[in-house]
C-alpha positions, -999 to +999 in steps of 0.1 A: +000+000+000+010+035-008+019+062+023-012+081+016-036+049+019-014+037+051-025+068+068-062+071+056-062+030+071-046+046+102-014+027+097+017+048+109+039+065+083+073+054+071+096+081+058+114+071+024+149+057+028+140+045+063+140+007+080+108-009+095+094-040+105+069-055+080+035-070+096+052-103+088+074-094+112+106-088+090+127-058+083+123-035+051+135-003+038+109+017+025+110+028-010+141+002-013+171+029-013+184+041+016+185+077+028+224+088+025+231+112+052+250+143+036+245+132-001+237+166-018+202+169-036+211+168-071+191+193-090+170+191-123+152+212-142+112+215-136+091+184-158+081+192-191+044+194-200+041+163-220+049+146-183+016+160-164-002+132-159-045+140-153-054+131-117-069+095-113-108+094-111-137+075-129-160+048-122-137+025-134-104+035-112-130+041-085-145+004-082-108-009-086-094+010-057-123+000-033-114-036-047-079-031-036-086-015-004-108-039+008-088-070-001-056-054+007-039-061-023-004-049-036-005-031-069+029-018-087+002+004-097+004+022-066+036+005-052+058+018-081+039+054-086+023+049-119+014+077-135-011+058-155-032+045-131-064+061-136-063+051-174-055+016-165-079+013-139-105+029-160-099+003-188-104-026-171-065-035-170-047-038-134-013-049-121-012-071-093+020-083-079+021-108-055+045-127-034+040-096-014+052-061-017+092-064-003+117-072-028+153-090-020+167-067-046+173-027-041+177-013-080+187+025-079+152+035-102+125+013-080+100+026-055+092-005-041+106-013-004+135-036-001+142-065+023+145-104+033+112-119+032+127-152+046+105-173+031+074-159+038+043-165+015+010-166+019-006-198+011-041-181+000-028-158-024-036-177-056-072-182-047-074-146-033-058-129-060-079-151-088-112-136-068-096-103-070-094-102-106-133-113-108-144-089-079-126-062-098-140-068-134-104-071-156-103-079-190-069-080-188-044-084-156-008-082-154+009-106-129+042-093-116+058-094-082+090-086-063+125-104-066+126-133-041+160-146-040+150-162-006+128-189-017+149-220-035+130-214-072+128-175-064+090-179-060+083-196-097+057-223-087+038-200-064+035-174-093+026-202-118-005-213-092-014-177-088-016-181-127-035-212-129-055-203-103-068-165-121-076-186-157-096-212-135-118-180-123-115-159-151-115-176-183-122-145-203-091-128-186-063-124-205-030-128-181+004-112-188+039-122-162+063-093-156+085-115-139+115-118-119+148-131-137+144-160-112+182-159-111+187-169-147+173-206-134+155-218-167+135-244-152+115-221-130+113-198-156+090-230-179+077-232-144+054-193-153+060-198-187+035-229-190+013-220-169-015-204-188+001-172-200-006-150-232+026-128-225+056-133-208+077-105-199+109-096-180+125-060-182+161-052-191+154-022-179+182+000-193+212-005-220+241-028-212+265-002-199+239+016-173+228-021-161+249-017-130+245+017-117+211+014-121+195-028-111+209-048-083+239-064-089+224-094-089+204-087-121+221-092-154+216-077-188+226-108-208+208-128-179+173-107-187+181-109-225+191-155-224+154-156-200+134-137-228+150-156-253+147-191-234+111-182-226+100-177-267+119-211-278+101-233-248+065-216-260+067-206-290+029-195-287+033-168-260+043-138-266+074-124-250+079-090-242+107-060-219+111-029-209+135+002-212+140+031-192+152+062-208+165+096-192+195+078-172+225+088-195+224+062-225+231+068-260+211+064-292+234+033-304+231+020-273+194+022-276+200+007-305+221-022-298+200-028-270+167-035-294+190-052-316+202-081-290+162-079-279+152-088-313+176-113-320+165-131-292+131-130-303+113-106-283+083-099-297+073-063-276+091-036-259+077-006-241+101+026-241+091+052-214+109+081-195+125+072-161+111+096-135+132+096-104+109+084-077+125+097-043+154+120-039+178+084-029+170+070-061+193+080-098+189+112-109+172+121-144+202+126-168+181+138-196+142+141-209+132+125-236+107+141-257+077+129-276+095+130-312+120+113-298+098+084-285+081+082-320+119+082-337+131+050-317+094+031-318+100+039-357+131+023-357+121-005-334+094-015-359+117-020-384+141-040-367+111-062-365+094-059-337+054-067-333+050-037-315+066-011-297+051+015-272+070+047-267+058+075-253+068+098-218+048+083-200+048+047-208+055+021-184+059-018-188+019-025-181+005+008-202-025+000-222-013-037-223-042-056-235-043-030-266-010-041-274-016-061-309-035-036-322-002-022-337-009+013-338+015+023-305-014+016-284-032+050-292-003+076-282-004+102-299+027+117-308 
């Protein structure tokens, strides 16, 4: 749950950058990066228009949230700060990420609070979060959920069963897995892979030479890039799909070379989108990225051979996913 929804639930407050103790009864850092006492406040210049998000409202978002609320559910909707969320939740399309809401990892650009889970799950989540989807009406949900390098197959057959268990309930839902890299393990990735998906998706988040300022070092580029491409050759049939930042210093032919290697490893879709820095601990924005330049690298993406790609300011790995293969950039206009 977000800060704001903490305190309307009367929960206490944690500052960002700070430690506390999970109702699980582990530690966590909120936000995942700690605060660095003395580190100076790097300055950038105010967001450009095309980054103003409208304010979430609607029937649609409205009937979600009270979903969420009353089932207590994790979102990266809210747990990453989405700016999309109203649209999504408007639409009928959601993110829900389960294996709860504390990652073992601590990249540089997430929001979402870091920790050791040790080995804590919660047995009811595949039912629960297959009676979520129904209560809350999607036509299309995105499955995702923290890095869990503390379970032995880094959560795989607990995501699969969340899986099985949502088509069971919902066999008109489409399902899309932004996964972890489960450690670059193959057999727990065929674990998700087969277990009911239409897409399967794992980010490389940025281009080969930024991968280690800005994920966990335990994250790989080539590791994200052999997944994707072990993924599409186990099922052919499901789609396969990643993610790049942009705004953190990389170049156009690193760009480039990154949707190259992405390609020839048959990815079918990638979503490009401007990294916005989500608490002063996290990377700094090198640069922002505007909406020509969006349509210029989705341009060239498509001709590399890509079924789609989604670029825009403001797109994020999830945005306007189930309108995906309708090949016209998912309605941004540019």
């Amino acid at each position: 749950m977000t800060d704001k929804s903490n305190h309307l639930r009367g929960i206490p407050i944690v500052q960002t950058g700070s430690k506390y103790r999970t109702e699980q009864g582990f530690s966590a850092i909120r936000n995942g990066v700690k605060t660095r006492r003395g580190a100076p406040e790097i300055q950038y210049g105010d967001k450009p228009g095309w980054l103003r998000a409208a304010m979430p409202s609607g029937v649609g978002f409205s009937g979600v949230r009270q979903a969420v609320r009353e089932h207590r559910l994790s979102t990266v909707c809210e747990e990453a700060m989405c700016p999309n969320i109203g649209e999504c939740w408007n639409n009928g399309t959601a993110t829900i990420m389960v294996m709860g809401s504390v990652c073992t990892r601590a990249c540089r650009f997430c929001a979402v609070d870091t920790g050791n889970p040790r080995g804590w799950l919660d047995p009811e989540e595949p039912l629960n979060t297959a009676r979520a989807v129904k209560l809350m009406n999607l036509n299309y949900v995105v499955i995702t959920s923290v890095d869990r390098d503390d379970l032995d197959d880094g959560g795989a057959g607990h995501y699969a069963a969340c899986v099985r268990e949502i088509n069971k309930m919902n066999p008109n839902t489409a399902v899309e897995a932004l996964t972890p890299d489960f450690n670059g393990v193959m057999a727990d990735v065929e674990k998700v892979v087969d277990s009911g998906l239409v897409v399967f998706a794992q980010n490389v988040e940025t281009v080969k030479r930024l991968t280690h300022p800005v994920r966990d070092p335990r994250a790989g580029y080539r590791q994200t890039i052999d997944v994707l491409a072990h993924a599409k050759q186990h099922r052919p049939d499901v789609l396969t799909k990643t993610s790049l930042m942009l705004g953190l210093g990389e170049r156009d032919h690193e760009i480039m070379e990154t949707l190259h290697d992405l390609r020839g490893a048959g990815v079918d879709i990638v979503t490009l989108g401007q990294y916005l820095r989500p608490t002063p601990n996290h990377l700094a924005i090198e640069r922002y990225v505007t909406p020509d330049e969006f349509a210029a690298y989705r341009q060239e993406g498509l001709e590399i051979g890509f079924l789609e790609v989604v670029a825009g300011p403001l797109v994020r790995s999830s945005y306007r996913a189930e309108r995906v293969l309708q090949k016209n950039n998912v309605g941004i206009a540019v």
